[in-house]
TORPA-365501 format. One line per field, with one value per atom (N, C-alpha, C, O): x, y, z; atom name; residue in three letters; residue number from 1. Coordinates in Angstrom, 3 decimals. Example, Ala and Ser with C-alpha at 12.3 -4.5 7.8 and 13.67 -1.06 7.14 Angstrom:
<recs>
X	[13.190_12.300_13.200_14.236_12.850_13.670_12.900_13.409]
Y	[-5.690_-4.500_-3.300_-3.319_-2.250_-1.060_0.030_1.138]
Z	[7.800_7.800_7.800_8.465_7.080_7.140_7.870_8.039]
atom	[N_CA_C_O_N_CA_C_O]
res	[ALA_ALA_ALA_ALA_SER_SER_SER_SER]
n	[1_1_1_1_2_2_2_2]
</recs>
This chain:
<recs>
X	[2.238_1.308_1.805_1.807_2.175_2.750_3.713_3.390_4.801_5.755_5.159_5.745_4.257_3.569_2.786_2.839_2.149_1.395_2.636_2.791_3.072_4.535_5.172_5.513_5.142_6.244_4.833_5.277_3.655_2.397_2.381_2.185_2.503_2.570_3.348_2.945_4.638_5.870_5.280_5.034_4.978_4.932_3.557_3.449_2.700_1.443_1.849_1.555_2.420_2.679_3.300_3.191_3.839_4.834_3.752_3.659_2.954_1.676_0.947_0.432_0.457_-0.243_0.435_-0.141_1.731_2.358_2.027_1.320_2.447_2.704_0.810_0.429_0.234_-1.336_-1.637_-2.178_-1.480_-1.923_-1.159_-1.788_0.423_0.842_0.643_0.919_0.119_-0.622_-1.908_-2.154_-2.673_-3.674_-3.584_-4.207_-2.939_-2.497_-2.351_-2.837_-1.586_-0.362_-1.927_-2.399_-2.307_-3.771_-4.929_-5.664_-4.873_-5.797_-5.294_-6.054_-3.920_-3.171_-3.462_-3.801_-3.250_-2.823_-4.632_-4.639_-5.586_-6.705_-7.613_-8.513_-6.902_-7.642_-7.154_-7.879_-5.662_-4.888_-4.769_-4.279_-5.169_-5.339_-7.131_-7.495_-7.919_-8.889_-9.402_-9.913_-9.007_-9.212_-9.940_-9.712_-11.226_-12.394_-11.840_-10.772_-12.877_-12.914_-12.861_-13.930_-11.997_-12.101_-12.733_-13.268_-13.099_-13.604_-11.982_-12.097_-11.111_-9.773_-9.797_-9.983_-9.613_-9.752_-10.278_-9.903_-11.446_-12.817_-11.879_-11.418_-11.557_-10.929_-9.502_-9.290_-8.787_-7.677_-7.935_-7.135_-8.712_-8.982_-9.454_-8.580_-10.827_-11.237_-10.250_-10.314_-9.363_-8.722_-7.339_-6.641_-6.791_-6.041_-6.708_-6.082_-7.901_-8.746_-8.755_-8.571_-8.912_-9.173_-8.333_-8.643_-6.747_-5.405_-5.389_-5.458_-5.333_-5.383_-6.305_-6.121_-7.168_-7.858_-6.836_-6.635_-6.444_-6.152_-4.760_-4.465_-4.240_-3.336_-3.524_-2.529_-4.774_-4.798_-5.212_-4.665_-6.017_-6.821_-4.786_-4.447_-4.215_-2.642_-2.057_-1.557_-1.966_-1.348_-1.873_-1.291_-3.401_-4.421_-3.881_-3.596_-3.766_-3.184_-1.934_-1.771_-1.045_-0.139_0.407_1.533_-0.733_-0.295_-1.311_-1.356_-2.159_-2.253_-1.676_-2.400_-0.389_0.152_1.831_2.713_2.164_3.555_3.834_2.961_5.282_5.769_6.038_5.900_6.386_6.707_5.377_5.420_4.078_3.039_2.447_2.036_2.475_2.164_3.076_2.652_4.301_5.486_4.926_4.802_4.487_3.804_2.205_1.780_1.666_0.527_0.519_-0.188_1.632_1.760_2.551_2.451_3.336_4.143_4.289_5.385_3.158_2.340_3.582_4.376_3.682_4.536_5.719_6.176_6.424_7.854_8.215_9.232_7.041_7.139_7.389_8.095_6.461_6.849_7.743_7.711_8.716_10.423_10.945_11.765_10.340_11.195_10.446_9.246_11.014_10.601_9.645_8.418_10.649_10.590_9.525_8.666_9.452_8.052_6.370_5.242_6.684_5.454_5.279_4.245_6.460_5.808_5.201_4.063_5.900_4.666_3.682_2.888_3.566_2.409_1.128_0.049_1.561_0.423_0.214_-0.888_1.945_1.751_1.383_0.842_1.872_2.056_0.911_0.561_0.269_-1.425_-2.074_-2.416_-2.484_-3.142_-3.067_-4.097_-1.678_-1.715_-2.053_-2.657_-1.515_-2.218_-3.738_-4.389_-4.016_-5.693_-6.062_-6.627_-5.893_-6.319_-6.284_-7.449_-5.570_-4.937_-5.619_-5.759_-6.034_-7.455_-8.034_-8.439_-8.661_-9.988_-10.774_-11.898_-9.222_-9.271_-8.953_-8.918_-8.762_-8.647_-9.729_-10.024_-10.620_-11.663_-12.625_-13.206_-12.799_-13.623_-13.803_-14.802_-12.546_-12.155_-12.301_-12.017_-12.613_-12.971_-14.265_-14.875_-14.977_-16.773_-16.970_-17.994_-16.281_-16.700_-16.679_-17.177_-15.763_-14.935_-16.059_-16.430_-16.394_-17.407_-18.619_-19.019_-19.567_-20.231_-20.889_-22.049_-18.954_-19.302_-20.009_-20.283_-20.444_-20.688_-20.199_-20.230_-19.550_-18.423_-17.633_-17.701_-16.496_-14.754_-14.133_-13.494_-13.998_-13.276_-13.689_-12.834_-14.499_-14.694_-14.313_-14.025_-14.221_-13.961_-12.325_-11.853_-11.730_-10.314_-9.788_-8.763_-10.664_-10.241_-10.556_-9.978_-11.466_-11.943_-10.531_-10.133_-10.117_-9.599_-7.902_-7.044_-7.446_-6.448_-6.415_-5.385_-7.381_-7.342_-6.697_-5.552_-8.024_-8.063_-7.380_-7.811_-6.307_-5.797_-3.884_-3.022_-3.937_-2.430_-2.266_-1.328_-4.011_-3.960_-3.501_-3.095_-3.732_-3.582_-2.132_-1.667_-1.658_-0.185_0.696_1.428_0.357_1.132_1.258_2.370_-0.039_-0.177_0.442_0.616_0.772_1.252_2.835_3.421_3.483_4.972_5.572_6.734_4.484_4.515_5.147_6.155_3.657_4.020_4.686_4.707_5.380_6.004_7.595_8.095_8.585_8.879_10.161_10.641_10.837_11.872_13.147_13.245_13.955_15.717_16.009_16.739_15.570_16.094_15.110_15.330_13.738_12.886_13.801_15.000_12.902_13.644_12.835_12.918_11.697_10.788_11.029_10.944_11.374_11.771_11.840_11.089_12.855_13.235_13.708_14.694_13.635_13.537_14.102_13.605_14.963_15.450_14.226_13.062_14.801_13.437_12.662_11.593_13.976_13.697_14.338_15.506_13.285_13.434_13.996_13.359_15.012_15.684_14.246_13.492_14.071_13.259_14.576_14.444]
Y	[-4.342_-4.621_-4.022_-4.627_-2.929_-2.218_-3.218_-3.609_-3.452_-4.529_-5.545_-5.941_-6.112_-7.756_-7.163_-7.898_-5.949_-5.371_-5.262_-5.428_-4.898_-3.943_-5.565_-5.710_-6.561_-7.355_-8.546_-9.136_-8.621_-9.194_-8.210_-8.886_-7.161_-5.900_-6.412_-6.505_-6.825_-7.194_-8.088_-7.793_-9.173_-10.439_-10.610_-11.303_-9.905_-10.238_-9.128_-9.586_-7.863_-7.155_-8.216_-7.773_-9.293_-10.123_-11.224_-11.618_-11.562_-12.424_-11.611_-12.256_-10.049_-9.558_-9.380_-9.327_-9.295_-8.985_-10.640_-10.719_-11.545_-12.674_-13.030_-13.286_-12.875_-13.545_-12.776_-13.457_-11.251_-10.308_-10.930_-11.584_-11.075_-11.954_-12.954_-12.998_-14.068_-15.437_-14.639_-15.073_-13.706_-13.330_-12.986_-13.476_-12.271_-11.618_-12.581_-12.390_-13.694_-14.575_-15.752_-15.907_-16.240_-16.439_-16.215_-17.029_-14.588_-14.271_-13.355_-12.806_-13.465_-13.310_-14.326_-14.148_-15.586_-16.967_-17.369_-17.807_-17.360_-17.375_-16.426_-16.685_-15.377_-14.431_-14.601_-14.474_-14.939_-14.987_-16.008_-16.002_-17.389_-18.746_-19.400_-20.552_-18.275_-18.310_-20.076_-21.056_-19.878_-21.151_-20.781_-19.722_-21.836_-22.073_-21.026_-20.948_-20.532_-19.682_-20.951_-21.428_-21.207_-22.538_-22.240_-21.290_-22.169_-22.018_-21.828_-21.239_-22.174_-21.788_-20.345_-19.453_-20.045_-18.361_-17.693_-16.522_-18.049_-16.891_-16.884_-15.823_-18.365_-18.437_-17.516_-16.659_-17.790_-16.678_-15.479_-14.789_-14.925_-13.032_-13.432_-13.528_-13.731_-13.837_-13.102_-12.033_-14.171_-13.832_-13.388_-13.439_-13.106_-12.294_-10.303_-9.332_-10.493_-8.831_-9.214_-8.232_-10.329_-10.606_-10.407_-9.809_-10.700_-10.386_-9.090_-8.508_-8.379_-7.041_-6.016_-4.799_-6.562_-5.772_-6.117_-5.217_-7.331_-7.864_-6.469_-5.765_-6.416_-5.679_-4.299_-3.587_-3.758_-2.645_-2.221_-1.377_-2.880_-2.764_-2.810_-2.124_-3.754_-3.965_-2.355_-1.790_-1.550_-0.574_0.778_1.713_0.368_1.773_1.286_2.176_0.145_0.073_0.921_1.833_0.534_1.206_2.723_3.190_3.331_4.209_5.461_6.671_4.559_5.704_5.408_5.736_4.776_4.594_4.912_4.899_5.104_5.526_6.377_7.209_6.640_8.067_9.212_10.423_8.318_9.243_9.422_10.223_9.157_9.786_11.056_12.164_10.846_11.761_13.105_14.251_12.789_13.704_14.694_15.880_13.911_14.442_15.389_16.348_14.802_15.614_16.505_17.470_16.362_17.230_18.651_19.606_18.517_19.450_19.501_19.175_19.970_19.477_20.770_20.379_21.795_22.586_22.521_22.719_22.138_21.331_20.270_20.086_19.513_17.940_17.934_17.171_19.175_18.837_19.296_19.644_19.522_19.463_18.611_18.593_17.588_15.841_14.995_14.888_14.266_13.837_12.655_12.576_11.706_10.507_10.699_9.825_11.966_12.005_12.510_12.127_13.239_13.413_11.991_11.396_11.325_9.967_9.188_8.751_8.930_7.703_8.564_7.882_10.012_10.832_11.112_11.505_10.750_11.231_10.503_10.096_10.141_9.625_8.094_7.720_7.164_5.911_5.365_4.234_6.149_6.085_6.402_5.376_7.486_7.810_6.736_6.213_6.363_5.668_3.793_2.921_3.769_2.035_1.655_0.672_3.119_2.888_2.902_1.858_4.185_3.669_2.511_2.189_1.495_0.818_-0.381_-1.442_-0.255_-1.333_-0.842_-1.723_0.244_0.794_-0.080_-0.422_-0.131_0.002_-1.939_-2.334_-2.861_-4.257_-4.659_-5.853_-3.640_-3.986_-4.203_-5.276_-3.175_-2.303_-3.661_-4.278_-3.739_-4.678_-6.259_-7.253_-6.307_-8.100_-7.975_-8.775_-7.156_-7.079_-6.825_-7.377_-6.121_-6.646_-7.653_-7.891_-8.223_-9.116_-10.431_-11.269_-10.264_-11.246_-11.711_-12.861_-10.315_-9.855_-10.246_-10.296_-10.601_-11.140_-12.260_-13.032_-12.473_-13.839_-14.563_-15.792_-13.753_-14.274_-14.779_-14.321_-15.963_-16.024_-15.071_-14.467_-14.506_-13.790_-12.620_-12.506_-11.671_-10.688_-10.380_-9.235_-11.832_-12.277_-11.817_-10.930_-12.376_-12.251_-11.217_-10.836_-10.240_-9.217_-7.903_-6.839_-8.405_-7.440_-7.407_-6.425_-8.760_-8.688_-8.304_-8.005_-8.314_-7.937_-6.691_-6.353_-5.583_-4.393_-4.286_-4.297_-4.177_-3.358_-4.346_-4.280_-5.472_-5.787_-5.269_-4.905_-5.521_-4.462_-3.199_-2.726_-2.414_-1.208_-0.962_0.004_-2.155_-1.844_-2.350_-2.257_-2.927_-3.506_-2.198_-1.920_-1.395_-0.881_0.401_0.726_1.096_2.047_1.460_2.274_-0.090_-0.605_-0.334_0.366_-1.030_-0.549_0.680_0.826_1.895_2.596_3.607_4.205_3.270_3.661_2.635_2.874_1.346_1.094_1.519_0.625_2.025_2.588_1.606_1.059_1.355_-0.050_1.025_2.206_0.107_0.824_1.825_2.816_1.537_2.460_3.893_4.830_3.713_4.642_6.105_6.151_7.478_9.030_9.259_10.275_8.278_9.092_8.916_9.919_7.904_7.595_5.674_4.816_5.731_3.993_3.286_3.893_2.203_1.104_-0.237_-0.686_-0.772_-2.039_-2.865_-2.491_-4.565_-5.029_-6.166_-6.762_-6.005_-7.172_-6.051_-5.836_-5.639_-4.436_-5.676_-6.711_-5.393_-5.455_-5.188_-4.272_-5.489_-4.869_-4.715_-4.253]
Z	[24.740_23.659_22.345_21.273_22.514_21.147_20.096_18.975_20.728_20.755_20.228_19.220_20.493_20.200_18.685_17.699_18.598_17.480_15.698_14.488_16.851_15.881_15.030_13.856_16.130_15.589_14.368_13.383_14.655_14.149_12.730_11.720_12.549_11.461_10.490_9.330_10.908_10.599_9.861_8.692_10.292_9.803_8.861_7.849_9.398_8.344_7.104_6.000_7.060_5.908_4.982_3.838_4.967_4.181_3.495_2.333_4.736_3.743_3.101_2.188_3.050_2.233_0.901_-0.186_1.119_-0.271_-0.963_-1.967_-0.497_-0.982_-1.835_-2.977_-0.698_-0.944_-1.994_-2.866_-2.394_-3.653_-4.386_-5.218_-4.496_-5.532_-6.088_-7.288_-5.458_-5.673_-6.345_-7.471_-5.967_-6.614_-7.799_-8.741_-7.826_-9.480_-10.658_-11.773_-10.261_-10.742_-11.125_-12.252_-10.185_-10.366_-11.344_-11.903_-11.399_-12.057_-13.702_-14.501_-13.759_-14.877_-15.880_-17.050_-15.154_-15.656_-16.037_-17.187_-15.658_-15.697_-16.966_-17.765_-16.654_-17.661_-19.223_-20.209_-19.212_-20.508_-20.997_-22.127_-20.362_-20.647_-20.659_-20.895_-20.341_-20.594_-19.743_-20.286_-18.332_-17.645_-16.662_-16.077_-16.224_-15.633_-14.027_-13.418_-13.889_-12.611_-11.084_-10.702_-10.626_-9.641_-8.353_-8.924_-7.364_-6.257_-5.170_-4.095_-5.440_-4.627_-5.114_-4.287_-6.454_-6.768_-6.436_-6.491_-5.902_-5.211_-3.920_-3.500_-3.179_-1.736_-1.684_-0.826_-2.524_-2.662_-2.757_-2.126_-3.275_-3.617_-2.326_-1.464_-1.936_-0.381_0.790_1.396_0.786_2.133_1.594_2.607_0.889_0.308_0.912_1.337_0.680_1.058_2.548_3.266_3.181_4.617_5.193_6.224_5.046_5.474_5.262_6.345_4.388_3.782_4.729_4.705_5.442_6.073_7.848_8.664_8.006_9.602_9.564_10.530_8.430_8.344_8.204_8.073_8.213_8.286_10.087_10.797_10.327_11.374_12.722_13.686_12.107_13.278_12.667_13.639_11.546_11.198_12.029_12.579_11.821_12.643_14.162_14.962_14.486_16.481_16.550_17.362_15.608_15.618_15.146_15.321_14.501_14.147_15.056_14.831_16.264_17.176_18.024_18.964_18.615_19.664_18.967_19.826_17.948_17.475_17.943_18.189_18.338_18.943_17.598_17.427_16.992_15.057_14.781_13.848_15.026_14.660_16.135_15.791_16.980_18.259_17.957_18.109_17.538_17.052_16.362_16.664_15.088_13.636_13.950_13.306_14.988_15.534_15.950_15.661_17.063_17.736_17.652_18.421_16.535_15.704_14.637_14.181_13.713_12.516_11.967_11.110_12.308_11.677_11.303_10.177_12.591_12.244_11.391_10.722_11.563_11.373_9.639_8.980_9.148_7.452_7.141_5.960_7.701_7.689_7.181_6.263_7.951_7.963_7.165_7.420_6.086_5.072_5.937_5.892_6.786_7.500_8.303_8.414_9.010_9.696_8.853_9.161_8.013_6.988_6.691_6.996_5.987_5.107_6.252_6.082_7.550_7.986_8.855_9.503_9.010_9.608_8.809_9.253_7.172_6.263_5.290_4.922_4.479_3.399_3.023_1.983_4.296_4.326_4.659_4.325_5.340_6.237_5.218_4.631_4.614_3.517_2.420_1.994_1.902_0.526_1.000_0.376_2.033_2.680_2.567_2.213_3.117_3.422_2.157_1.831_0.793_-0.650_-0.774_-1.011_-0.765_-1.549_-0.806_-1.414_0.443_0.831_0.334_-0.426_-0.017_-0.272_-1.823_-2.191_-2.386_-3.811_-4.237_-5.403_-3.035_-2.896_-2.389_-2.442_-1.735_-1.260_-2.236_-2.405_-2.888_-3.936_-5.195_-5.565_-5.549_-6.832_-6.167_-6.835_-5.253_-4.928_-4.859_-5.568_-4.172_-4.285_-5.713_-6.117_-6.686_-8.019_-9.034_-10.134_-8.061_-8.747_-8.538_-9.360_-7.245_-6.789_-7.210_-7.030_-8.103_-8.358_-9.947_-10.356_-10.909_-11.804_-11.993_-11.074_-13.521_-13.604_-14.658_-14.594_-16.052_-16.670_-15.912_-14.771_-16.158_-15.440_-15.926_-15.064_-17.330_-17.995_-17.310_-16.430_-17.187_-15.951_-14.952_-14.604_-14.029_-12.618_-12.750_-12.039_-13.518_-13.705_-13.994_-13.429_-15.380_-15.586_-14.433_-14.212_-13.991_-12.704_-11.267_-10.641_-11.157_-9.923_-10.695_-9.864_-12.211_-12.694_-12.461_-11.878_-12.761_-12.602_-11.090_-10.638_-10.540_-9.213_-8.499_-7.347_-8.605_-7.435_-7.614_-6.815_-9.209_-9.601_-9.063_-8.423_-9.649_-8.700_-7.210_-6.564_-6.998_-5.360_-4.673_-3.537_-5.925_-5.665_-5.418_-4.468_-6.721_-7.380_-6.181_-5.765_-5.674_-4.667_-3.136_-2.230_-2.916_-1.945_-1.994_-1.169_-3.151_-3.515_-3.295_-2.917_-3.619_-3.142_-1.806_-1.432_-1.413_0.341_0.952_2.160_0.632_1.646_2.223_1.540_2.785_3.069_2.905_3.898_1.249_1.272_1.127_0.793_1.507_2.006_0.491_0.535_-0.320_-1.792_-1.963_-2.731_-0.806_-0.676_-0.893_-0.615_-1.524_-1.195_-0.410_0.279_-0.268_0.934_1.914_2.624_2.460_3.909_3.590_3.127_4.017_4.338_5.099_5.518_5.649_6.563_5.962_4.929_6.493_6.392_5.954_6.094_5.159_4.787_5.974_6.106_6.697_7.870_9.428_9.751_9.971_11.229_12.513_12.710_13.124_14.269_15.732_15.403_16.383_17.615_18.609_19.742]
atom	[N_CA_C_O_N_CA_C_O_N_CA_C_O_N_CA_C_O_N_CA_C_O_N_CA_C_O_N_CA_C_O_N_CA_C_O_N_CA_C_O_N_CA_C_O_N_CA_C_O_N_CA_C_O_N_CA_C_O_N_CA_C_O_N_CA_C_O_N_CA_C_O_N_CA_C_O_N_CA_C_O_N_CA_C_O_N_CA_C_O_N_CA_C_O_N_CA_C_O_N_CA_C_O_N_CA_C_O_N_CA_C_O_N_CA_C_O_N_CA_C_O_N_CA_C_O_N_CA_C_O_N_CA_C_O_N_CA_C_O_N_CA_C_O_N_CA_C_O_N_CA_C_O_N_CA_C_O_N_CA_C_O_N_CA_C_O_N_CA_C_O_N_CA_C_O_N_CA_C_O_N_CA_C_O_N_CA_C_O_N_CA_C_O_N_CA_C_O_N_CA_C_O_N_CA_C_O_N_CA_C_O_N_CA_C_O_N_CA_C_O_N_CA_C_O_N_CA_C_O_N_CA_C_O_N_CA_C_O_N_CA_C_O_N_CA_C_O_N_CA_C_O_N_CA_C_O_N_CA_C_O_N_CA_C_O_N_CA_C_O_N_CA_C_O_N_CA_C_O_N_CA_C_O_N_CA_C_O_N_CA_C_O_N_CA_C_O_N_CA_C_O_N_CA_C_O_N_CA_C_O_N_CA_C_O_N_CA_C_O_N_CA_C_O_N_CA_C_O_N_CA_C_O_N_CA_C_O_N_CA_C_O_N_CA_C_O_N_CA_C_O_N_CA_C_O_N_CA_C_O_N_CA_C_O_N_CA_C_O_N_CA_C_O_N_CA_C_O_N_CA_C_O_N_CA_C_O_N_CA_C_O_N_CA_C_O_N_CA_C_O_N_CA_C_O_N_CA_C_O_N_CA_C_O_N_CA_C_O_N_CA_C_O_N_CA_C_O_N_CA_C_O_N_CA_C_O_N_CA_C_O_N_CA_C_O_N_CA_C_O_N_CA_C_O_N_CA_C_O_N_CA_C_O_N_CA_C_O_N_CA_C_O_N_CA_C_O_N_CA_C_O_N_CA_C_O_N_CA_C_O_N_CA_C_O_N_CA_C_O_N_CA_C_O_N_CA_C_O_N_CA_C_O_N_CA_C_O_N_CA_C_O_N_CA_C_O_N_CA_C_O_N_CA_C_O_N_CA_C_O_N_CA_C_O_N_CA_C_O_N_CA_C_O_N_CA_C_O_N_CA_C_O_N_CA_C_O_N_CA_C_O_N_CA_C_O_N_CA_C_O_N_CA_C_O_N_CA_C_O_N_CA_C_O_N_CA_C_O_N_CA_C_O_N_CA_C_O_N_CA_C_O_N_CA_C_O_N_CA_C_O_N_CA_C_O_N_CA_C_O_N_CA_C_O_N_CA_C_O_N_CA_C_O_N_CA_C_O_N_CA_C_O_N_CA_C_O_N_CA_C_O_N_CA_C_O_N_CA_C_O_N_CA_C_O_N_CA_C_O_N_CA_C_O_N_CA_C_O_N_CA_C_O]
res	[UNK_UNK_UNK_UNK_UNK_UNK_UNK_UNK_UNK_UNK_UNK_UNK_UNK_UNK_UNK_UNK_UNK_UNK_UNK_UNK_UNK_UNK_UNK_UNK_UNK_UNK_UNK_UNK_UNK_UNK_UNK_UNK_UNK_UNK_UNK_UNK_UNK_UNK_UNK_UNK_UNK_UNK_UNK_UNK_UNK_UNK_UNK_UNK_UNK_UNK_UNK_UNK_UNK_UNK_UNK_UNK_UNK_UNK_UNK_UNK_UNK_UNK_UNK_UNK_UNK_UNK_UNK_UNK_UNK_UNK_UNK_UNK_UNK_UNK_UNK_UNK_UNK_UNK_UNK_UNK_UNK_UNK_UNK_UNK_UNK_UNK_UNK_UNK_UNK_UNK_UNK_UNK_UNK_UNK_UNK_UNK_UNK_UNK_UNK_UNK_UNK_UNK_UNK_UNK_UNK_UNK_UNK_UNK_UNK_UNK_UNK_UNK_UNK_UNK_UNK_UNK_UNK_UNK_UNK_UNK_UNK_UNK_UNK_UNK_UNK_UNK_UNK_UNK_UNK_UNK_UNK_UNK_UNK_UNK_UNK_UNK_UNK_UNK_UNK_UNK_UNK_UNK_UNK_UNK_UNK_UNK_UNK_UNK_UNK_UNK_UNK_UNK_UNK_UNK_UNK_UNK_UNK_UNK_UNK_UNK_UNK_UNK_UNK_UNK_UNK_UNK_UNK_UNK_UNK_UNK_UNK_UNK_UNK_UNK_UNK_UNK_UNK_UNK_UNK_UNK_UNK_UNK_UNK_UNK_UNK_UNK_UNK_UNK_UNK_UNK_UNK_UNK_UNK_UNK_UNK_UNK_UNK_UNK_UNK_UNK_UNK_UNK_UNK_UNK_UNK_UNK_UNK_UNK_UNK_UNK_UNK_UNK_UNK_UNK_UNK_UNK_UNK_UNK_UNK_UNK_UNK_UNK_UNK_UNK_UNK_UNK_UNK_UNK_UNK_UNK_UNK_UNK_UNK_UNK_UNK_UNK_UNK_UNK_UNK_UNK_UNK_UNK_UNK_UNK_UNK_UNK_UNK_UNK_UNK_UNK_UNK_UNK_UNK_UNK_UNK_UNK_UNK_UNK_UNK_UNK_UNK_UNK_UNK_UNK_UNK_UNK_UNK_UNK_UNK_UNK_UNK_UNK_UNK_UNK_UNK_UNK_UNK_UNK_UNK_UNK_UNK_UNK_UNK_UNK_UNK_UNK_UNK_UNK_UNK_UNK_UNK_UNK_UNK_UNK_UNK_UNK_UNK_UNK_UNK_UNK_UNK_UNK_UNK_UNK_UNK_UNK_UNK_UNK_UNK_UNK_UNK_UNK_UNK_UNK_UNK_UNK_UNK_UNK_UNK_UNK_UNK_UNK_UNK_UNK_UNK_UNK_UNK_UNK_UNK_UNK_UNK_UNK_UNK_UNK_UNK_UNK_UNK_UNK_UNK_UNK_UNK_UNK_UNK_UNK_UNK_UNK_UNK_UNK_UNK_UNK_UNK_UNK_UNK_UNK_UNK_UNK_UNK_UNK_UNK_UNK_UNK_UNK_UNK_UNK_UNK_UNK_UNK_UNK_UNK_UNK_UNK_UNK_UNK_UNK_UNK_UNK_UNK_UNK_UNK_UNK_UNK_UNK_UNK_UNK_UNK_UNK_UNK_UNK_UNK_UNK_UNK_UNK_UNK_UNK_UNK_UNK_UNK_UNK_UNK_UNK_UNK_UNK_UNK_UNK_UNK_UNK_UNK_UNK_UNK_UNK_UNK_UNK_UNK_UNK_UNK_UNK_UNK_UNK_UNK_UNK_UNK_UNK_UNK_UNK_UNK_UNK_UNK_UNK_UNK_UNK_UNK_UNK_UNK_UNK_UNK_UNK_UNK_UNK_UNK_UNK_UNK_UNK_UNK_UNK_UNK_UNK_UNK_UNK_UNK_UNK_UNK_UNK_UNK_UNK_UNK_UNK_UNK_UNK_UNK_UNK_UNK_UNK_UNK_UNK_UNK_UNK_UNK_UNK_UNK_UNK_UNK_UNK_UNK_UNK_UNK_UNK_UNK_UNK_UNK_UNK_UNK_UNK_UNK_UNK_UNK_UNK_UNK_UNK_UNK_UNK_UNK_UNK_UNK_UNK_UNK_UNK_UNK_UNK_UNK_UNK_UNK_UNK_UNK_UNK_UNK_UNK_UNK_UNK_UNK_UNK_UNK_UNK_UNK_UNK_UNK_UNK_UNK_UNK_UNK_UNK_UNK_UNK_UNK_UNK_UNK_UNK_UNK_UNK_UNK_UNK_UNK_UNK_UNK_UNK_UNK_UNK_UNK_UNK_UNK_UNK_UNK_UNK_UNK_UNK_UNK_UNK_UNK_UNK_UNK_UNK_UNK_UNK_UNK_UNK_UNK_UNK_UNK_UNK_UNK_UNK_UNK_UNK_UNK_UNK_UNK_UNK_UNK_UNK_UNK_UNK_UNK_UNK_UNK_UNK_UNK_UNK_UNK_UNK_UNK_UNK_UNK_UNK_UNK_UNK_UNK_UNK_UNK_UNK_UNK_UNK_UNK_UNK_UNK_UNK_UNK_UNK_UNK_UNK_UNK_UNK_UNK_UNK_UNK_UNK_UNK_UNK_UNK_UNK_UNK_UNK_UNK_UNK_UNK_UNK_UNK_UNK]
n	[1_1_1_1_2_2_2_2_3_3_3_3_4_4_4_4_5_5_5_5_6_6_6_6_7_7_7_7_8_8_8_8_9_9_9_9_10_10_10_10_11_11_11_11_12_12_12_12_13_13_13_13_14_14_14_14_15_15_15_15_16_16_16_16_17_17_17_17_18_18_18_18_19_19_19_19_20_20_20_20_21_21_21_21_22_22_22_22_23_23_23_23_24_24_24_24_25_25_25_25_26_26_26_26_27_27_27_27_28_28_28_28_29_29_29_29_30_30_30_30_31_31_31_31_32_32_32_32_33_33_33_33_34_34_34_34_35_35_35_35_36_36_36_36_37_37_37_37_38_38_38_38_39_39_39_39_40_40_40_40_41_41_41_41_42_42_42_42_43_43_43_43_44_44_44_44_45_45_45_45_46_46_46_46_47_47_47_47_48_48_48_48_49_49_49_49_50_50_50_50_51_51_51_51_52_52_52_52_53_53_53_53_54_54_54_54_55_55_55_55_56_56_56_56_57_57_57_57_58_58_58_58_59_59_59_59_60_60_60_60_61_61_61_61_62_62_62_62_63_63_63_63_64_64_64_64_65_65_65_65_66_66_66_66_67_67_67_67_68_68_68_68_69_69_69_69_70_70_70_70_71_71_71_71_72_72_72_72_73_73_73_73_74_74_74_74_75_75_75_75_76_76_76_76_77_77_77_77_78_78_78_78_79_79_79_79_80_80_80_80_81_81_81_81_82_82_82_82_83_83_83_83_84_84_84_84_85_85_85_85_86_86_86_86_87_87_87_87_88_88_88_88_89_89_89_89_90_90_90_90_91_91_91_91_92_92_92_92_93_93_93_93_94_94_94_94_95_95_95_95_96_96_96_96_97_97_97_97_98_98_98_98_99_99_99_99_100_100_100_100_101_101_101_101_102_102_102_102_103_103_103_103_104_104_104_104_105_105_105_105_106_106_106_106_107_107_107_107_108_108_108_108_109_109_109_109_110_110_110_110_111_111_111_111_112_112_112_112_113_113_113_113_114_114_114_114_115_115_115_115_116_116_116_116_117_117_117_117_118_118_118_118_119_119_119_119_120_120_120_120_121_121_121_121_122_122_122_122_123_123_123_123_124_124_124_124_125_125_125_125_126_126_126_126_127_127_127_127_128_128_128_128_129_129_129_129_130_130_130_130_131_131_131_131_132_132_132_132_133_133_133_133_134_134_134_134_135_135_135_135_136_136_136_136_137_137_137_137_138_138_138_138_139_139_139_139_140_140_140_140_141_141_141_141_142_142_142_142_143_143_143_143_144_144_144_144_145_145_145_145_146_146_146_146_147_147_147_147_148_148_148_148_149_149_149_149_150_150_150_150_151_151_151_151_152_152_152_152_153_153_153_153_154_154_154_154]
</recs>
């Protein structure tokens, strides 16, 4: 099962990047062109946060069944030694979950408006925000925090 989780992780992390990008790109183009709020835009932020969550919920499977996190638990002293084991024991978990918190947060407001110009400027904020805290923690080959190929081998 891990295996089947691990390799689903893989693959939906790549639509969340993509679907926030369509969002952005979306609501860039919307806010600065001052064009009608469409009902695909509500559907895009929608499940753009809906993926965003399938992907958190496959990260939490995996990040209580990781051996690099049991490691990190279990030798909390040692462990902040190793850059590679702090970042996905604390830092990568911690800054993922913001960064739904904060995609979550900014689509229920976003929802909420009733300007378009709102709608747009609302989901510009808080969905960059949440780009930007994603780029972040993810853990890409040029990382100092710890890095990973962009396409993992099983």
């Amino acid at each position: 099962m891990y295996t089947t989780v691990l390799i689903l992780h893989s693959l939906v992390k790549w639509c969340v990047l993509l679907a926030l990008i369509l969002t952005l790109y979306r609501s860039y183009k919307g806010y600065f062109y001052n064009l009608p709020y469409y009902k695909i835009d509500n559907s895009i932020r929608h499940w753009t946060v809906t993926i965003a969550h399938i992907q958190l919920v496959l990260g939490i499977i995996l990040y209580a069944q990781s051996p690099i996190i049991q490691y990190f638990w279990r030798n909390l002293k040692d462990a902040f030694y190793e850059m590679d084991i702090v970042f996905f024991g604390l830092i990568h978990f911690l800054l993922m979950c913001s960064a739904i918190i904060v995609l979550t947060i900014g689509s229920a407001l976003a929802k909420r408006k009733l300007n378009k110009k709102d709608k747009y400027k609302t989901t510009v904020i808080w969905f960059t925000i949440a780009l930007l805290i994603i780029l972040i923690a993810i853990p890409w080959p040029f990382s100092p925090l710890s890095n990973r190929p962009y396409i993992r081998t099983f």
